[in-house]
C-alpha positions in Angstrom: 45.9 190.5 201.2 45.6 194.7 201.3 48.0 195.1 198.4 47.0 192.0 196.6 43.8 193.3 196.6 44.1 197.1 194.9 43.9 196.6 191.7 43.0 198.3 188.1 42.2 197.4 184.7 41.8 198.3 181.7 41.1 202.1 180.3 40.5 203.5 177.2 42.6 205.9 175.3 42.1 209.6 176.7 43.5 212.8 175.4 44.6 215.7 178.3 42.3 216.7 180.4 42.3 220.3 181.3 38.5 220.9 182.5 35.4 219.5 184.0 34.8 218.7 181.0 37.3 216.7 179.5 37.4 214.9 183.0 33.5 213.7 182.5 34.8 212.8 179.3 37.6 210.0 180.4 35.3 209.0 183.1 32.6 207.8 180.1 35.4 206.6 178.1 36.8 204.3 181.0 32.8 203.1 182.4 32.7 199.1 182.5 29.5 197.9 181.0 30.1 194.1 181.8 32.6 191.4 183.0 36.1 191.3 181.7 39.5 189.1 182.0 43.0 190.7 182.4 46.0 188.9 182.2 48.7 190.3 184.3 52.2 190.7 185.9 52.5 191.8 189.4 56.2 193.4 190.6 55.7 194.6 194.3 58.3 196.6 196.1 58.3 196.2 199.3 60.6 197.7 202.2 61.6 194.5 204.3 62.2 192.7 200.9 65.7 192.5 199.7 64.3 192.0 196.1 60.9 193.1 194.7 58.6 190.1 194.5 57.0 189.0 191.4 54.0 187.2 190.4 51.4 186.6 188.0 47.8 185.3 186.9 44.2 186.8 185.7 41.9 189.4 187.4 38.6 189.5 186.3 35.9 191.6 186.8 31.9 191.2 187.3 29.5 193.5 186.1 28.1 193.3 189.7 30.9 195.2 191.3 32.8 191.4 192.2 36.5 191.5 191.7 38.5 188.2 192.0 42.3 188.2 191.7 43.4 184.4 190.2 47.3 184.4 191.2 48.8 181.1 189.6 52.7 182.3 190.0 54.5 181.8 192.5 51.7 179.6 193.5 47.6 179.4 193.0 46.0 182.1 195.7 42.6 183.9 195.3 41.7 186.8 196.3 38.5 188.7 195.8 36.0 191.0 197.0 32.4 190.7 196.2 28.9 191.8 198.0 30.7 194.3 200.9 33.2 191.2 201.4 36.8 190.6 201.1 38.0 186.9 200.6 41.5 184.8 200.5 42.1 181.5 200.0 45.7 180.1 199.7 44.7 176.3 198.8 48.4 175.5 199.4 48.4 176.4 203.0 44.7 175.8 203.6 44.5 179.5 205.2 41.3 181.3 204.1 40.0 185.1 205.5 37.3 186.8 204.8 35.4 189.7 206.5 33.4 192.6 205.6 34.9 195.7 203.8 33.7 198.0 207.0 36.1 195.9 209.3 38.8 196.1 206.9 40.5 199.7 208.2 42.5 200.9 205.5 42.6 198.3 203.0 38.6 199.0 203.0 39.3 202.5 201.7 41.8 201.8 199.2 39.9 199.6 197.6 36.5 201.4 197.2 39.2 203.4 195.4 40.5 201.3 192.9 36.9 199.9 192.1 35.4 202.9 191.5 38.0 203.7 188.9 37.7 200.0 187.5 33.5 199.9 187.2 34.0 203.7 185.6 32.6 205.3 188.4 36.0 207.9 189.2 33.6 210.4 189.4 33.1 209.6 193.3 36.2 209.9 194.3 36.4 214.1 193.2 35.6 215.1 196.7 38.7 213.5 198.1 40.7 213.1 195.1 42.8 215.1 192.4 42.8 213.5 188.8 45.5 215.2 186.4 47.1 213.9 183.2 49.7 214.0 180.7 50.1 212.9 176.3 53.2 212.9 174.3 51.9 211.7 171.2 50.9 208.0 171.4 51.6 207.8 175.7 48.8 208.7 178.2 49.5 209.2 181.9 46.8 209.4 184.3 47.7 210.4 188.0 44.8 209.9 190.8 46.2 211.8 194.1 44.7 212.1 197.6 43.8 215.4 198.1 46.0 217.2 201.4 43.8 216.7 204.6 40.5 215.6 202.8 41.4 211.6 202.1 42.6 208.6 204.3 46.4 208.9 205.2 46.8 205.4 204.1 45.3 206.3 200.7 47.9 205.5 197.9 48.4 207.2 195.0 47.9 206.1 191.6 49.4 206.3 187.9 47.5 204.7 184.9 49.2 205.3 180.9 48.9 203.6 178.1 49.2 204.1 174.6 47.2 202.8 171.2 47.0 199.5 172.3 43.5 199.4 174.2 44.2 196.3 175.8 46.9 196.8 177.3 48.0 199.1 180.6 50.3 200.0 183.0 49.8 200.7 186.8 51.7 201.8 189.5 50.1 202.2 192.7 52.5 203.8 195.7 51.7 203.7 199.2 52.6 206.5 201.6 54.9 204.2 203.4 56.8 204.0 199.9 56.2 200.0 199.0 54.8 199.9 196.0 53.4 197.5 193.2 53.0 197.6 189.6 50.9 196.1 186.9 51.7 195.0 183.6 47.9 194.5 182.3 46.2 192.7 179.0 42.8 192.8 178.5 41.8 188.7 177.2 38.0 188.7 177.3 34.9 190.1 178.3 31.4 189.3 177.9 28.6 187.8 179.9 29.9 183.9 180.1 32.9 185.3 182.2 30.5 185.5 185.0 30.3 181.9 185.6 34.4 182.0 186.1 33.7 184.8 188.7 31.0 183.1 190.6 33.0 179.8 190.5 36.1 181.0 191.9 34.5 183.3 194.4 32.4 180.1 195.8 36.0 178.2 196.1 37.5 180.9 198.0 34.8 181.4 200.3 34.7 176.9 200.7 31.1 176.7 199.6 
């Protein structure tokens, strides 16, 4: 549930960032003004795993700071977080969790992370993390780092590029133990009638 959980979206094209400046820049660029729907592929790396494990679905993403992760391949799951909450529901196995992010340990922390980035708010994680960033010509690369001694030791790193293409994105997110998982992202909607999806799918995983 952790790593099903860390997730990001889409970001707009960003030239190099060399100051202050050109980092409050991206951070405008990449700010989420309503809901949205990414399709994606999932390819997770993990060290027990003879083979990395693959899967698929949507992630969609509420202008409330709710986050719900529809996995349809290898099988239907939700997963979500939404009002301080983290919720899973695997229908198939009738097994559903939830608790609040402050009794989540680490997986709390890594994803205040990965939401700040997605609702455009990156700007909060300066104190405890280091953003640096890459072009050669079309290709952006974006690398978020935990800065030594200042952030959680379970705190993975991340690297965001794209190119042109606004709707589509790439995402690698390793973990200090070395597991890691990687997006393939396409953004497929947005708007204001996405929140009904969100709200829907969040009541179904928390059984209301």
């Amino acid at each position: 549930m952790k790593r099903g959980l860390l997730l990001l979206l889409a970001l707009l094209p960003v030239a190099g960032l060399a100051d202050e400046a050109g980092l409050a820049d991206l951070f405008g660029r990449i700010r989420q003004g309503g809901s949205a729907e990414f399709r994606y592929e999932e390819t997770r790396t993990l060290e027990l795993a003879s083979s990395p494990v693959q899967a698929s679905g949507y992630m969609l993403s509420g202008a409330d700071g709710s986050l719900v992760k529809l996995q349809l391949l290898p099988k239907r799951v939700i997963m979500a977080i939404s009002g301080g909450r983290m919720v899973y529901w695997d229908p198939e196995q009738k097994q559903r969790h939830a608790a609040p992010l402050g009794h989540a340990g680490p997986a709390a922390g890594q994803i205040t992370v990965f939401r700040s980035i997605l609702q455009g708010h990156a700007e909060e994680l300066q104190p405890t993390y280091d953003f640096a960033s890459e072009r050669h010509g079309p290709r952006w690369t974006l690398r978020v780092s935990p800065k030594p001694g200042l952030s959680d030791g379970d705190a993975p790193s991340i690297e965001i590029s794209g190119d042109e293409n606004a709707l589509k994105r790439h995402v690698l997110i390793r973990q200090p133990d070395g597991e890691s998982t990687e997006y393939r992202l396409e953004k497929t909607a947005e708007g204001p009638r996405l929140d009904y999806s969100i709200q829907r799918l969040l009541l179904e995983a928390a059984g209301e």
